[in-house]
N, C-alpha and C positions, 0 to 999 in steps of 0.2 A: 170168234167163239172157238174156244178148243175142240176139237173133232176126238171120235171115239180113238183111244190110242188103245195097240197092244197092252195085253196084258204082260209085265215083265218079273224079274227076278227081285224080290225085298235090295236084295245087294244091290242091282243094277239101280233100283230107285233112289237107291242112297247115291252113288253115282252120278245120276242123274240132276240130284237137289243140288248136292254140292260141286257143278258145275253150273248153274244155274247161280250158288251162290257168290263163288271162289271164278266162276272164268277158266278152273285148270281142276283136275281129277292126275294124282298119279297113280300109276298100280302096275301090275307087271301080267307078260305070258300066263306065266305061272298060278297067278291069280284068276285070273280069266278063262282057265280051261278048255278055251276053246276045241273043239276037236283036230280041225285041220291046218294048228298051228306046227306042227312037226313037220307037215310038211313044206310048209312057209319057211320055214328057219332051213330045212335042207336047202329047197332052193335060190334063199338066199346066200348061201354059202358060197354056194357054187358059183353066183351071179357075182358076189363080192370082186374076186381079180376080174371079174371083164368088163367093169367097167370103168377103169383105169387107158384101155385102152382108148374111150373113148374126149380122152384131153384134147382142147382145141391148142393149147401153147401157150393162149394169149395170156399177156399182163397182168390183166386185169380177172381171169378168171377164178374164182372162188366154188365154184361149186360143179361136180361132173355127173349126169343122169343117164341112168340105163335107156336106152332105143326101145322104140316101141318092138322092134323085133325082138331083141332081149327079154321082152318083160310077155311076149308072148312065148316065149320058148320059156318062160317059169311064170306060166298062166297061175299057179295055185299061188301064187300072191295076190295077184289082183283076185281072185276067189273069195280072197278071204278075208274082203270089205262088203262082200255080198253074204258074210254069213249074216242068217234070220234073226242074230239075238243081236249081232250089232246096227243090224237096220231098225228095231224095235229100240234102242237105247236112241241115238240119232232120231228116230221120230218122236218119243218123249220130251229129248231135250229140243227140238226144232217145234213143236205140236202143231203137225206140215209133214203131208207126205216128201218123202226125203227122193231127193235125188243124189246116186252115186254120181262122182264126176271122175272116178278112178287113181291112178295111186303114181306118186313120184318116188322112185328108186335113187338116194342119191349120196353122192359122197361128197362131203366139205371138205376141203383141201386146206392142209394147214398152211398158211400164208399172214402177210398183214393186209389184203384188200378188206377197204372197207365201202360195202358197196348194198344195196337192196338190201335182201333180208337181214343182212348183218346190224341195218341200221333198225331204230325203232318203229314201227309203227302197227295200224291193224288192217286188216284188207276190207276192202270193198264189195265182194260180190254180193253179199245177201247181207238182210238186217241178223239173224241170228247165224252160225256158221256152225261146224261139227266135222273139227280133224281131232283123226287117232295117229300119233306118231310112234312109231317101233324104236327103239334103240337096238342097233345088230351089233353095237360092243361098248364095251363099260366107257362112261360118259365122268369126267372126273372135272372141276372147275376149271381145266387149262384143258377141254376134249371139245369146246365148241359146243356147252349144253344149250338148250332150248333156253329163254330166258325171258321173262313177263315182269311187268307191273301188277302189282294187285288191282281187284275192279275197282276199287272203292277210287282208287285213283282218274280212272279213264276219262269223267266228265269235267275235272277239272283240267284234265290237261288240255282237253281236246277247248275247252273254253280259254285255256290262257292262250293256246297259241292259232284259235283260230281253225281249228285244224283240218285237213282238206285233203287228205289220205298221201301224202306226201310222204320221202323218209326222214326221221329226225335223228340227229347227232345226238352221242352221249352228250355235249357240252351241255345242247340247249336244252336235252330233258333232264340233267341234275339238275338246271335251275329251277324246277318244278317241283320233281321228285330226286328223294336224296338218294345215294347209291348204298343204303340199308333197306329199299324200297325195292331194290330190283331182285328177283329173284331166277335162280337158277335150277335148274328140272335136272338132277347128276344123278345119274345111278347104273345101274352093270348092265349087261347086255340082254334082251329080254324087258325090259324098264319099256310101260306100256304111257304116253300124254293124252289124255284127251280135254281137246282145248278149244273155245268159239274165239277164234281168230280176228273176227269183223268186230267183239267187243271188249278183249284186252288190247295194251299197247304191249309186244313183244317182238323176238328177234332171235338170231340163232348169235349166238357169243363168239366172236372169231378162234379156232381151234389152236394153240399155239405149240400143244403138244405132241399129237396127234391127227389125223385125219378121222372124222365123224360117219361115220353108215346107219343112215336111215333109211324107214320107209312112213312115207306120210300117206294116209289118206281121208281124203275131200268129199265132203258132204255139205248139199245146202236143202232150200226146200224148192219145189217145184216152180216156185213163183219168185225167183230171184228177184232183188231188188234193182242189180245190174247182169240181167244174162248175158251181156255180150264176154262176159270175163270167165263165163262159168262152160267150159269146154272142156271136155273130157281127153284124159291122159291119153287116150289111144284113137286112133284114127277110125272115122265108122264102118271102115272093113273091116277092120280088127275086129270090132266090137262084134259084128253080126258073125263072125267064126267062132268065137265064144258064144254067143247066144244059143246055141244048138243047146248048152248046157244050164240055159237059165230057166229056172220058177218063172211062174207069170208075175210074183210080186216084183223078182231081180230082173224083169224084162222092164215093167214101169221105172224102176228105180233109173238103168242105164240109158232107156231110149224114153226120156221124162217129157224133151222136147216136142 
């Protein structure tokens, strides 16, 4: 039975249907007016070169993420998954009180690894999902964009191959789906995704021109389908140093468990 949900913004409910219908919502910053995006976007400026320093070398690496200490020395990011009207959007499209699980700071590294997320698939942790992805610089079809299947697609795939949360190659999903089916999330920086992960097939496109700067963040509902997967971006001392500064709503959201 659906539970009593916020009351939200006419826009946000159009948002909300056509993620609901679509699997994917684009829209941008800009759109979204949030208030304490300005200061998001400074701090991620800043955050941009230091996390370059944090390269392991290896081969095989494709992707570099800010340190939990990083990402508490530019708290008003992780803030600003706890704003009120995005927790009210996430409990709409969830109808389940939401739990934050906090935010991945990260850079895709132009390279040829083709490895995890690069490849197809959808996640595991809950039966519905609810990430907002930031684009922090223009996203062009050779920048490593975000890239889905439409939903309509998902039960057949997930029937033809069985499917078992594994990653799939381009090979074996054009045999499915053709590659006029795959689509690509390209836009400038500021460029806002909100996507249920757990019920498209998608994948980040390997960057070939470029290195990619995002920030993603993760939401399910209180009652994961898999909570061993569903662990919060920052460590629970973190979390309760910030806490000083949470609503009692943003207290349930991050401490759900």
């Amino acid at each position: 039975m659906v539970r009593n949900l916020p009351v939200i913004h006419v826009s946000d409910m159009i948002l909300v249907d056509t993620l609901k219908k679509e699997g994917v919502v684009i829209t941008s910053l800009a759109a979204l007016s949030i208030p304490s995006t300005s200061q998001v976007l400074q701090a991620a400026e800043s955050l941009i070169p230091q996390i370059s320093k944090n390269r392991s070398g290896s081969k095989n690496e494709f992707v570099i993420h800010a340190t939990s200490e990083q990402i508490m020395e530019s708290s008003e990011i992780f803030f600003w998954g706890l704003e009120q009207r995005l927790l009210d959007i996430a409990e709409h499209y969830l109808s389940l009180p939401v739990a934050y699980h906090g935010i991945y700071f990260r850079q895709d590294i132009t390279n040829t690894v083709k490895r995890k997320s690069r490849l197809w698939h959808t996640d595991m942790e809950d039966r519905k999902m609810f990430k907002i992805i930031i684009y922090l610089n223009d996203v062009n079809e050779d920048g490593g964009p975000f890239q889905y299947i439409s939903k309509s697609f998902t039960s057949t795939i997930t029937q033809s191959l069985r499917y078992n949360f594994s990653y799939i190659s381009d090979e074996t999903m054009q045999r499915i789906v053709p590659l006029s089916n795959w689509k690509s999330c390209i836009g400038s920086s500021g460029t806002v995704i909100f996507v249920d992960t757990a019920n498209i097939f998608h994948r980040g496109k390997i960057p070939i021109a470029s290195d990619r700067f995002t920030i993603f963040y993760d939401y399910t509902s209180r009652q994961p389908k898999c909570p061993y997967y569903c662990k919060s971006s920052l460590p629970k001392d973190n979390l309760q140093l910030l806490s000083t500064q949470f609503s009692e709503n943003q207290r349930r959201c991050v401490f759900w468990q």
